[in-house]
N, C-alpha and C positions, 0 to 999 in steps of 0.2 A: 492339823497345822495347815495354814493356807501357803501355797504359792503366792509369792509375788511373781507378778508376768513382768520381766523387762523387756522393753523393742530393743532390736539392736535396728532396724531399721524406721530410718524415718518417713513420717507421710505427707510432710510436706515441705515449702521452701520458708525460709525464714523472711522477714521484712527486708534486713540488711541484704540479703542476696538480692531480691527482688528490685531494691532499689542500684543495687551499682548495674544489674544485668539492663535495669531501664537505662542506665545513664552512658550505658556503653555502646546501647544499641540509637540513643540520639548521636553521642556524637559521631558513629559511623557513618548515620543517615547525612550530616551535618556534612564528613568527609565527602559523602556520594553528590550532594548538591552542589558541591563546590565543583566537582570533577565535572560533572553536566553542564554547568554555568561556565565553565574554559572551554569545552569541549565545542559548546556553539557559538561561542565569542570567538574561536578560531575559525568555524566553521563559513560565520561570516564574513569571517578579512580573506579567506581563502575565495568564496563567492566575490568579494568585490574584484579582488586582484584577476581574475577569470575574467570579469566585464571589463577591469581598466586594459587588459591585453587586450581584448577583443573590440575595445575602441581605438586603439593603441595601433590598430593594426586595419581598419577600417579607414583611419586618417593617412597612413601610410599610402592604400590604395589610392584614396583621393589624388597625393600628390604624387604617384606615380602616373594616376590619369590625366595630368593636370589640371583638373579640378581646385585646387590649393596652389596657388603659385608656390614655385622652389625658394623662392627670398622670403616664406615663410609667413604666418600668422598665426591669431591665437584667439580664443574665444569660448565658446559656451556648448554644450551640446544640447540638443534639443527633448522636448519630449518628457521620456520615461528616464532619459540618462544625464536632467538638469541640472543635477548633483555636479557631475563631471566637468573639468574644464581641461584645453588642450591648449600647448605651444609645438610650432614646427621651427625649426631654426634648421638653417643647412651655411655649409662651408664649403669654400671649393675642395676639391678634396686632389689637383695634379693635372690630369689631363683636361684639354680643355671639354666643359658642357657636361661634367663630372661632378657631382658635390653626396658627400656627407649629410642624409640628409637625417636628422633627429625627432621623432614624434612624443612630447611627453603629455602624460593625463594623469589629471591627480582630482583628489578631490577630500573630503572631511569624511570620517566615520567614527562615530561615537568619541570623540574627542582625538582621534585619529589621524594623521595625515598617509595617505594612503597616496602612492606612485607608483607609475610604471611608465619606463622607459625604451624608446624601440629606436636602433637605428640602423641605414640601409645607405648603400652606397645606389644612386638614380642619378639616369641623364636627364640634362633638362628635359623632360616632356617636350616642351615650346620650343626647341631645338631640333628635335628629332624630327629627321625626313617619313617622307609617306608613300608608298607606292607610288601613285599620281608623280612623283619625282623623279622617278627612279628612269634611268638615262640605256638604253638599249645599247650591248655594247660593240663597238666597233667591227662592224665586216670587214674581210680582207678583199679587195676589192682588184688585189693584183693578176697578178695572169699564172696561178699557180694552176698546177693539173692535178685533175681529178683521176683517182682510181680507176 
């Protein structure tokens, strides 16, 4: 009498397995591109917003040097940062040769509007005295005695 041999194990994977194991392992891949594609699309508005602060803040100095008059202007940035544009607007802000002064910069990114805003309480510049001014202050010129 012959044996019959049964396997109880098997030797290999069937079609059906092979194809859902394919299909599960596209659409993860599918998840992970998605994750990558956000990941440096954020990475980028995080990189601009870094540059608009740091022009943001460069325009600032300008009209603290007064370089940029305090009643304000607006325009273009130069260069490598063409993209860029900036308004200064300032208010009085109480005492006098005191103003509020505002620096904003904005500009487009991928369909994006992208701002940043900087504000700083400055004397006029144009106001402010200078050494060379400055007034030596009064001797007592009385008949007081010395130690």
């Amino acid at each position: 009498m012959r044996r019959r041999r049964t396997h109880s194990s098997r030797r290999g994977l069937s079609l059906l397995e092979i194809l859902l194991s394919m299909a599960i392992l596209v659409l993860a891949m599918a998840a992970i591109w998605r994750l990558v594609d956000m990941g440096t699309d954020s990475a980028t508005e995080a990189r601009a917003y870094i540059r608009g602060t740091r022009l943001a803040e460069s325009k600032m100095a300008e009209v603290e040097a007064g370089v940029i008059g305090i009643e304000g202007a607006e325009g273009q940035f130069s260069d490598d940062d063409a993209a860029w544009s900036f308004t200064v607007t300032s208010q009085p802000a109480g005492p006098p040769n005191l103003y509020q002064v505002t620096v904003r910069v904005s500009r487009d990114l991928q369909g994006r509007s992208i701002e940043v805003s900087l504000s700083q309480m400055i004397f006029d510049p144009a106001l402010i005295g200078s050494t060379a001014q400055a007034e030596r202050p009064a001797t007592d010129t009385g008949g007081g005695t010395s130690p």
